[in-house]
N, C-alpha and C positions, 0 to 999 in steps of 0.2 A: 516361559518354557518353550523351548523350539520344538517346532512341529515335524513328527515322525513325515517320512518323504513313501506312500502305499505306490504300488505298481494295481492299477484295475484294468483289469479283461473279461472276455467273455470266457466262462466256464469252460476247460477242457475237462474231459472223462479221464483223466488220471486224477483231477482232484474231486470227484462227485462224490467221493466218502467224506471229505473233510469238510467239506459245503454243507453238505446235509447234517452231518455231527453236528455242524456249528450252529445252526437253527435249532438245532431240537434240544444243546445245550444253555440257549441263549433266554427259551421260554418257559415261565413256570405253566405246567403241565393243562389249567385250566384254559389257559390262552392257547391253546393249540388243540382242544376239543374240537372243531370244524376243521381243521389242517389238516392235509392227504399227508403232511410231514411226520403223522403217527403213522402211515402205513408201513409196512414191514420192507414194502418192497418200491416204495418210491426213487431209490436209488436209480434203478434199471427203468420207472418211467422217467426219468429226468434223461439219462442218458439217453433212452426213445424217443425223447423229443428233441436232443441235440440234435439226432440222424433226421428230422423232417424239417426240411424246406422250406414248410408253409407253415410252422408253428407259431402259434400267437405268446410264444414265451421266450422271456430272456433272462441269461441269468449270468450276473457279472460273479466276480470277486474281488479281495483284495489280499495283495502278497505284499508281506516283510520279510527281508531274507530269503525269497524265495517260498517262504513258509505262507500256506492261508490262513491269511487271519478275518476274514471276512466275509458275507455271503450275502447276495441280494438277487429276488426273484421278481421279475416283473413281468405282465402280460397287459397284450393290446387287445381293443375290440375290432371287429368290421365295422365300415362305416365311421367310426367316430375319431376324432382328434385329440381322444385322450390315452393317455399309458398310466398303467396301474400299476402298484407296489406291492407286492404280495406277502411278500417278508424279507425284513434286514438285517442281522446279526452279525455280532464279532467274536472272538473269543474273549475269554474273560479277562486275560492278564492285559488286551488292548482296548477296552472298554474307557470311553471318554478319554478316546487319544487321537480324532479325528477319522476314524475309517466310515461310519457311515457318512460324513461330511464328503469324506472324499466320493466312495460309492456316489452319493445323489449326483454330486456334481460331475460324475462321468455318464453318470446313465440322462441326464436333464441334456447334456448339449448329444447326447447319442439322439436323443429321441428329439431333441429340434431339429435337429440335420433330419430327420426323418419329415420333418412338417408334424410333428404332433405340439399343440398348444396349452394342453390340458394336463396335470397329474393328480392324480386322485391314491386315497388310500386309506383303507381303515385301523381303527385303533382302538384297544379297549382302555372303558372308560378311568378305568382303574392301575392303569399305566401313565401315573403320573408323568414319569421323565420322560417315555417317546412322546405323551402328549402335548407336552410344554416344550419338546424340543421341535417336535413340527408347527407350534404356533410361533417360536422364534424365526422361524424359514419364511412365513409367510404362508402357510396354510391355512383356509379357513373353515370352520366345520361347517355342513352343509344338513343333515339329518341324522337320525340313529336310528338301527336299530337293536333287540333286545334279546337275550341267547337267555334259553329256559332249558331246565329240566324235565320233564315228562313222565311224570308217577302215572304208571299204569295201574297201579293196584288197588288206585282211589277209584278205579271203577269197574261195572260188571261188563261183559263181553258181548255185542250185540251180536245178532243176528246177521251176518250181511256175507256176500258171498264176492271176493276179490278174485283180481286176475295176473299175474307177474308177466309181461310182455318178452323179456327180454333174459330170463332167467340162465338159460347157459352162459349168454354171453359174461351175463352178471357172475357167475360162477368164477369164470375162466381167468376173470380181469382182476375178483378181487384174489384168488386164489395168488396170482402173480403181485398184484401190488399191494395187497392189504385194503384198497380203497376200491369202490365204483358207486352205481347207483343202482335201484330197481326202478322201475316202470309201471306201475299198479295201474290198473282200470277195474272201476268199480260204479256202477250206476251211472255208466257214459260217463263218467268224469275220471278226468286223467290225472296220474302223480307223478312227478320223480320225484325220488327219495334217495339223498346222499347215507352209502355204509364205508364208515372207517371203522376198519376193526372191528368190533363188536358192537358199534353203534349206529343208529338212525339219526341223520340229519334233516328234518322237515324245515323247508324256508319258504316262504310267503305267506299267505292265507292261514290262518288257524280256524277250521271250521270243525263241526261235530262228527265232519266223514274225516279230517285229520285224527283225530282222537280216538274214531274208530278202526280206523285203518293200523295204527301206530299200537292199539291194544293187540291185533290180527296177527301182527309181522312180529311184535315182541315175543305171543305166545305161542306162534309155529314156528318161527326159525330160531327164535329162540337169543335174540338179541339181549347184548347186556344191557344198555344205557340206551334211553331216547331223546335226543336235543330238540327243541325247534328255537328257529330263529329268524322274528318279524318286526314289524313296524310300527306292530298296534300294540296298546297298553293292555296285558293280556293278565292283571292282573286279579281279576275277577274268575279266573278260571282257576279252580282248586286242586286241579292237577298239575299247574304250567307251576315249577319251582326255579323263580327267579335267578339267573346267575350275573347277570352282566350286562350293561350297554355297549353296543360295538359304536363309534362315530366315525360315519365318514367325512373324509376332509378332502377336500380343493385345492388347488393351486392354481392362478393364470397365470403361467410362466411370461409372457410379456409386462404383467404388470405388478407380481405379486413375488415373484423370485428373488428371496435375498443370497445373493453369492454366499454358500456359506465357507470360502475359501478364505473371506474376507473378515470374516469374524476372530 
């Protein structure tokens, strides 16, 4: 079969509706519970971050005919020598007809010309074919971790008195985008806490002021769904309802990069 011939560029704002469709078509719905891509209004922070200079994101595509068929978000750190994958999707009628192949392969020699060595990216355990297709590449898995559910109901409401640091701003942003975070302080110990939509995202530490806090914010603001997502096996906890392992994966582009043009 001859190989479709993609045009990849950097995202322009005429095509940031078809970009974003294209991801949010591409994922079954549990795989994009942590994703700002359920926000309502992520369209308009995509576009806000075209406009900044100093954004640590980049976000290609890829055209047939002129038409996008394809969408890929990536973000750098400070300091480090690696670039991240964030999400990659095609539409469906070009699916396994090389666009994310072509994508990596525009975004891998973009970011060596930059000096980056590194690509890294996460993937759920339960996606077989992006998983088996980033170990054909040459990715190698490196740790996981574990996306839970958070029954609040399995327990009673302590006593404890919280504090929102950042509340209007948190207002402001998700009202605009669907997505932000809150900022809790509670017994000198600090939180943020990712909200998409109607839910809580806890990531690190799962401790009993986790639990407590996450009862707190459910039953005053009134949150639909609570996630957390960590490293340790949190299976002992009668309220964490297991959904998934995320694994991150590696690449040393110097030594581990299989062209996949060549495939």
């Amino acid at each position: 079969m001859m190989k479709e011939n993609y045009k990849i560029k950097q995202l322009e704002i005429d095509d940031v509706k078809d970009f974003v469709r294209i991801i949010r078509e591409s994922f079954q719905s549990h795989h994009l519970v942590p994703s700002i891509y359920r926000g309502k209004g992520v369209e308009q922070f995509i576009i806000n971050e075209m406009d900044n200079i100093f954004s640590p994101y980049k976000y290609f595509v890829a055209y047939h005919n002129n038409q996008v068929v394809g969408s890929a978000e990536f973000k750098v750190f400070d300091g480090s020598n690696t670039f991240f994958l964030n999400m990659i999707a095609s539409e469906k009628e070009f699916k396994g007809k090389g666009i994310g192949k072509s994508i990596l392969n525009f975004a891998v020699d973009f970011f060596v010309r930059l000096g980056y060595e590194n690509f890294q990216l996460d993937v759920y355990q339960d996606n077989n074919v992006a998983l088996n297709w980033y170990l054909t590449l040459g990715f190698k898995q490196m740790e996981y971790k574990s996306l839970y559910k958070v029954n609040t109901k399995s327990y009673k409401l302590e006593e404890q008195r919280i504090y929102i640091q950042n509340y209007p701003q948190y207002k402001i942003n998700k009202d605009s985008y669907g997505f932000n975070y809150i900022d809790v302080v509670s017994h000198n110990e600090s939180m943020r806490i990712g909200v998409i939509g109607d839910d809580l995202i806890f990531r690190g530490e799962y401790r009993d002021t986790t639990k407590i806090i996450a009862k707190i914010l459910h039953d005053s603001l009134y949150f639909k769904n609570i996630y957390f997502i960590g490293k340790d096996n949190m299976t002992n906890r009668s309220e964490l309802i297991f959904m998934n392992n995320i694994i991150r994966m590696e690449l040393k582009l110097k030594d581990d990069y299989k062209d996949s043009s060549q495939n």
